[in-house]
C-alpha positions as CSV (number, residue, x, y, z in Angstrom):
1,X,130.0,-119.4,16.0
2,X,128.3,-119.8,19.5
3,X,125.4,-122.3,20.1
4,X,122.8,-121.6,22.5
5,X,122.6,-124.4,24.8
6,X,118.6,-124.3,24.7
7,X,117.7,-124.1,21.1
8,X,121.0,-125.8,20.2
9,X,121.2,-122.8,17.5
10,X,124.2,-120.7,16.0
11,X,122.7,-117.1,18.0
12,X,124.9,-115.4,15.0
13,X,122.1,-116.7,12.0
14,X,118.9,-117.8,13.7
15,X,115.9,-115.6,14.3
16,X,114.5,-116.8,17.4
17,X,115.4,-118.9,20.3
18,X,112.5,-121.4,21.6
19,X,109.7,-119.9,24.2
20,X,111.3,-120.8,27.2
21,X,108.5,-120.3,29.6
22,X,109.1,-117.9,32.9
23,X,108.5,-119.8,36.2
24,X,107.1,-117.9,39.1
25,X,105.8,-119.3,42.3
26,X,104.7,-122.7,40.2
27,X,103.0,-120.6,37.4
28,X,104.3,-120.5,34.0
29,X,104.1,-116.7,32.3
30,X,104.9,-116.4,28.3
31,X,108.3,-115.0,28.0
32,X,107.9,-111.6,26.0
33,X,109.2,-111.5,22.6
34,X,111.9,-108.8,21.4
35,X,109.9,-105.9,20.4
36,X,106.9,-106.5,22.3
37,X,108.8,-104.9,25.3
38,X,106.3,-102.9,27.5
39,X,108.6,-101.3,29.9
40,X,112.0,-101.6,28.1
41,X,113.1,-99.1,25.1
42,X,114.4,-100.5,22.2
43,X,115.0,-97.7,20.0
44,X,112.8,-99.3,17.1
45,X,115.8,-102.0,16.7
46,X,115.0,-105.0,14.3
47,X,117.7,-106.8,16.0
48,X,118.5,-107.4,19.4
49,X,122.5,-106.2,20.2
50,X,122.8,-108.7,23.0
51,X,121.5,-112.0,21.4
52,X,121.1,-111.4,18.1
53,X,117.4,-112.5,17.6
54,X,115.1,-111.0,15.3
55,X,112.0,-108.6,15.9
56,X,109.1,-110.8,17.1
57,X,111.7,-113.6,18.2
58,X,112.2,-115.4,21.7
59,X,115.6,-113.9,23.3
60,X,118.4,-116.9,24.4
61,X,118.3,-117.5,27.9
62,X,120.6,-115.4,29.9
63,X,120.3,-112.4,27.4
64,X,120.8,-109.0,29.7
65,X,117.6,-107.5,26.9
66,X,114.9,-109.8,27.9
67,X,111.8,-107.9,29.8
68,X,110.1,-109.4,32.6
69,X,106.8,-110.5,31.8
70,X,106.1,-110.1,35.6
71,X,107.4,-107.5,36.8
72,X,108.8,-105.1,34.0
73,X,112.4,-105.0,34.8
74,X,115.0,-106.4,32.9
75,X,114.7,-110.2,33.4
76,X,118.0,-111.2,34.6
77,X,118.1,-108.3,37.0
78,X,114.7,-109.4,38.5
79,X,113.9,-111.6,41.3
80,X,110.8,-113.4,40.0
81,X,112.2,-116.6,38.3
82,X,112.1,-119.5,40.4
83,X,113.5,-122.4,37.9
């Protein structure tokens, strides 16, 4: 079992994390839900391999899937979030 420490969820059964907005110089962007990815392939997965959420969920904080909604890139290897 492993709880995310945002939604306070088991990441191994629950669909969707909550929408954790992405702040960029004091402006809040909608994080982009799995399979809405722009930039990122996901090989038509329903389930993401890294967090475990569901197609159409919210991606846990901190998972190495999550597209920018910014920029493009992968989230945690961008530099737009400020908080």
């Amino acid at each position: 079992m492993s709880i995310c420490s945002y939604c306070l969820r088991d990441m191994n059964i629950e669909k969707t994390c909550v929408k954790i907005p992405i702040i960029h110089n004091r402006i809040k962007y909608e994080p982009i839900k799995f399979g809405n990815e722009k930039n990122i392939s996901r090989n038509n997965r329903n389930i993401c391999i890294d967090c475990g959420i569901d197609k159409g969920g919210y991606h846990h904080p901190g998972c190495p899937s999550e597209e920018c909604p910014i920029c493009g890139k992968l989230l945690r290897n961008c530099n737009c979030i400020d908080e």
